[in-house]
N, C-alpha and C positions, 0 to 999 in steps of 0.2 A: 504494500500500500504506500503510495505517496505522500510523503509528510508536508501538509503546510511550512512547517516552519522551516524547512530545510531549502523548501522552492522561494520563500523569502529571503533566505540567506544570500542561496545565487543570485536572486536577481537583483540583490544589496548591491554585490560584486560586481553585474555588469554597471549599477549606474555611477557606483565609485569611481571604476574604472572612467566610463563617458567622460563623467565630471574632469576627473584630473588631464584626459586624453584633448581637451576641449579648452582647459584651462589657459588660457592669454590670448586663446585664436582671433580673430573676427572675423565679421559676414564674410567678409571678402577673403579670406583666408581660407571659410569654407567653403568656397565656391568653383576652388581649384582643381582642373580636371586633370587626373591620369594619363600618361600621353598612352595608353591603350584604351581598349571596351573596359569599363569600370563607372563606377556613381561617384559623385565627389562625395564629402565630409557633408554637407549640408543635406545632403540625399539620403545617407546613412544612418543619420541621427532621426532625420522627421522619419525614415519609415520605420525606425523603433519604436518612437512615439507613436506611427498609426497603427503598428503593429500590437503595441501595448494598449489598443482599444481593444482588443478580440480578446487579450489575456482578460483585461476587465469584465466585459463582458460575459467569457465564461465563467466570473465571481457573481455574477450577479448584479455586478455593476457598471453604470454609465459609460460610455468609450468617452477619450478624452479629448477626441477629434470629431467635428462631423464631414460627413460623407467628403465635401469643397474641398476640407484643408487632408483629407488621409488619400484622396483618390491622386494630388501630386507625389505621394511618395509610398504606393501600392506596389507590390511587384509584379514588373515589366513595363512600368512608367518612362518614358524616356526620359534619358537625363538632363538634370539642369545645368542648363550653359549661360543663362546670364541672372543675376539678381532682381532681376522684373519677374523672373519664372519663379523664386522660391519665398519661401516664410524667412524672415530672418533670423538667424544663428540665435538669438538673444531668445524670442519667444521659443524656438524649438527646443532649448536648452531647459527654458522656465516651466514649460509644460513636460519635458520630460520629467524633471522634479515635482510635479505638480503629479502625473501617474505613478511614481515612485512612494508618494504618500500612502493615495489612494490604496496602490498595488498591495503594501506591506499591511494598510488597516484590515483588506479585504481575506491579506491569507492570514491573517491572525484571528479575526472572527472566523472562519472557518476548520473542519477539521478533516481528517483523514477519510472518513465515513462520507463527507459532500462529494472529494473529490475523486471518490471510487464513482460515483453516480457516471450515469452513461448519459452520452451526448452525442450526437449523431453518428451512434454504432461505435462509442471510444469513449473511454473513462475521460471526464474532466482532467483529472490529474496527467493522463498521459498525453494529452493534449496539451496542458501548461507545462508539460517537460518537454514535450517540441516544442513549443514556443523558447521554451528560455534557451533550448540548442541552439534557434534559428538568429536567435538576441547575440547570445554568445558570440558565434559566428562574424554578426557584423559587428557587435564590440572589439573584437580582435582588428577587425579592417583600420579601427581608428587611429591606429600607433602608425602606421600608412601613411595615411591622410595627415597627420600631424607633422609629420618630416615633409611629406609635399607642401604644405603650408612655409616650410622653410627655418623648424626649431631647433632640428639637429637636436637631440635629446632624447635622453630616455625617461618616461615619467614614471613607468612600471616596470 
């Protein structure tokens, strides 16, 4: 069985991570693209944010995006290439912390027993353990994106 408290832990660690991976950037900073196929920093962060509405969601609670602002950074969204096309760095950043609230309130009211429940043919729980893979995944991209920005540095 999937332990709340355990899947609050990780997804502690992806938003630490974010936070520190993010930490002195700006907009424009994030908006730096890959000289290959890749999403910049600004890309990566709003679709964990729109992706952290489904995790809500299958808590029982509100998404933290509606449809406008999740459908620019949905996956297989085209990338953003200029700062006319995305939210800026500052709000994506504040609302990711804003779902990290929520997130952690959500699996702490909950317990092992909710997230055994099934949900279209899949335990809740094993569904917010894909989710926090798929988190995970582009939390790692950040350290990436951070030296593209141009910090030369290691944060973690």
């Amino acid at each position: 069985m999937i332990q709340p408290e355990l899947l609050a832990e990780l997804f502690a660690v992806n938003h630490r991570t974010i936070r520190r991976q993010t930490d002195g950037l700006t907009h424009e900073d994030s908006l730096r693209q890959l000289p290959f196929r890749g999403n910049c920093l600004n890309w990566v962060v709003g679709h964990i944010v729109a992706t952290r509405s489904r995790v809500l969601m299958l808590l029982g609670e509100p998404p933290i995006w509606d449809d406008a602002e999740a459908n620019r950074y949905a996956t297989g969204s085209e990338p953003i290439t200029n700062g006319d096309d995305a939210l800026a760095l500052d709000k994506i950043l504040h609302d990711l912390d804003c779902s990290q609230e929520r997130l952690m309130a959500a699996l702490m009211r909950s317990t092992p027993q909710a997230l055994d429940a099934l949900h279209d043919d899949e335990t809740i729980g094993h569904q917010l353990a894909f989710l926090h893979f798929h988190e995970a995944y582009h939390t790692g991209q950040t350290e990436l994106l951070r030296q593209l920005a141009g910090k030369n540095d290691k944060v973690i």
